[in-house]
C-alpha positions as CSV (number, residue, x, y, z in Angstrom):
1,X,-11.5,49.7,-133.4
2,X,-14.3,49.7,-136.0
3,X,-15.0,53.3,-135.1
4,X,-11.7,54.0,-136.0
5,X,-11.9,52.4,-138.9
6,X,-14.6,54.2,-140.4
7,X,-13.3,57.8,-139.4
8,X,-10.1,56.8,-141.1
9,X,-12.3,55.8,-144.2
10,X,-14.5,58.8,-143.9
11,X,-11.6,60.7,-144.0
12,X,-9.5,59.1,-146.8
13,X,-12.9,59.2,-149.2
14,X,-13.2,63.4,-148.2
15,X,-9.7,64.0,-149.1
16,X,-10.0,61.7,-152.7
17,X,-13.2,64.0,-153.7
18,X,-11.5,67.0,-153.3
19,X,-8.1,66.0,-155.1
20,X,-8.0,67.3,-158.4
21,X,-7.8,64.1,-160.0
22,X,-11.4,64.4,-159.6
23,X,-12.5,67.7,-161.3
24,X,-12.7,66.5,-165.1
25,X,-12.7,67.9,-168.1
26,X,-14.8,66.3,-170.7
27,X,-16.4,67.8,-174.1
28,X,-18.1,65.9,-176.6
29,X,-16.2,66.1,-180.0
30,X,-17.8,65.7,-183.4
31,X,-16.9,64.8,-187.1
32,X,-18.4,67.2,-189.6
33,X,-19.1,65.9,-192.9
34,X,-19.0,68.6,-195.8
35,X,-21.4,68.3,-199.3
36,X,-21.7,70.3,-202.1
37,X,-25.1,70.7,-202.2
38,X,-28.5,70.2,-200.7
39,X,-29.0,66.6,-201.7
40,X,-25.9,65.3,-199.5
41,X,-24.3,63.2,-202.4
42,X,-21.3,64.7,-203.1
43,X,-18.6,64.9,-200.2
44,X,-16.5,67.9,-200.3
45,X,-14.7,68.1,-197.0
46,X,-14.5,67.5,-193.3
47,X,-13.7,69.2,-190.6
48,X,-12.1,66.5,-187.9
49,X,-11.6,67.2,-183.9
50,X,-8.2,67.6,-181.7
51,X,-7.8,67.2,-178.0
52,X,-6.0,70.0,-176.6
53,X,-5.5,70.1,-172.8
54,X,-8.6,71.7,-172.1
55,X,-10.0,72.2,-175.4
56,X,-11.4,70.4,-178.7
57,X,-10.0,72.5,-181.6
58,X,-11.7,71.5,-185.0
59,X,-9.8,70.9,-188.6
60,X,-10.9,71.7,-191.8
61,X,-9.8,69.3,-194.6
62,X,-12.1,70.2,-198.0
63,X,-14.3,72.9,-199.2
64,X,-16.5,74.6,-196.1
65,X,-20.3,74.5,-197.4
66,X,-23.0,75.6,-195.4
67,X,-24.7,71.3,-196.3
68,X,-23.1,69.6,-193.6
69,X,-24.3,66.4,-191.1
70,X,-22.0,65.6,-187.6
71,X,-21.2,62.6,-186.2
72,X,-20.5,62.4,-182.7
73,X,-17.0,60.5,-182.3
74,X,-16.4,60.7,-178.8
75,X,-14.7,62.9,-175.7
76,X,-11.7,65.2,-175.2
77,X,-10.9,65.0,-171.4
78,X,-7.6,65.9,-169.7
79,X,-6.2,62.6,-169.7
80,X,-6.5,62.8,-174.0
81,X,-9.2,61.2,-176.4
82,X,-11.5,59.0,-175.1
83,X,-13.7,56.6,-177.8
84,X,-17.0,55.6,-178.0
């Protein structure tokens, strides 16, 4: 009985890892802040992530400037955003 058991778990557990609820998708997404200049004072845009399906795809909003710091915000995976 215990034998049988464990086969039966042995098998359920093989047949979870390969389901493709398994294989994930998952890229890190970012928040790009935009300055004028090189003293980062004066904010001129952003350029904000957007979880596609299998995909981040990045918005600019502002003036594009070569000045820029980015903020790591969180994931894109299949099942949508996922926070911090």
């Amino acid at each position: 009985m215990a034998t049988r058991i464990l086969t039966s778990l042995a098998v359920a557990s093989l047949f979870l890892s390969a389901s493709p609820a398994s294989a994930s998708y998952r890229e890190a997404a970012y928040v790009t802040t935009l300055y004028s200049d090189a003293t980062y004072t004066a904010v001129v845009g952003h350029i904000y992530p957007e979880c596609g399906l299998n995909y981040v795809q990045y918005h600019l909003v502002g003036t594009y400037t070569y000045y820029t710091t980015d903020e790591f915000v969180g994931y894109c995976t299949e099942n949508g955003w996922e926070p911090l």
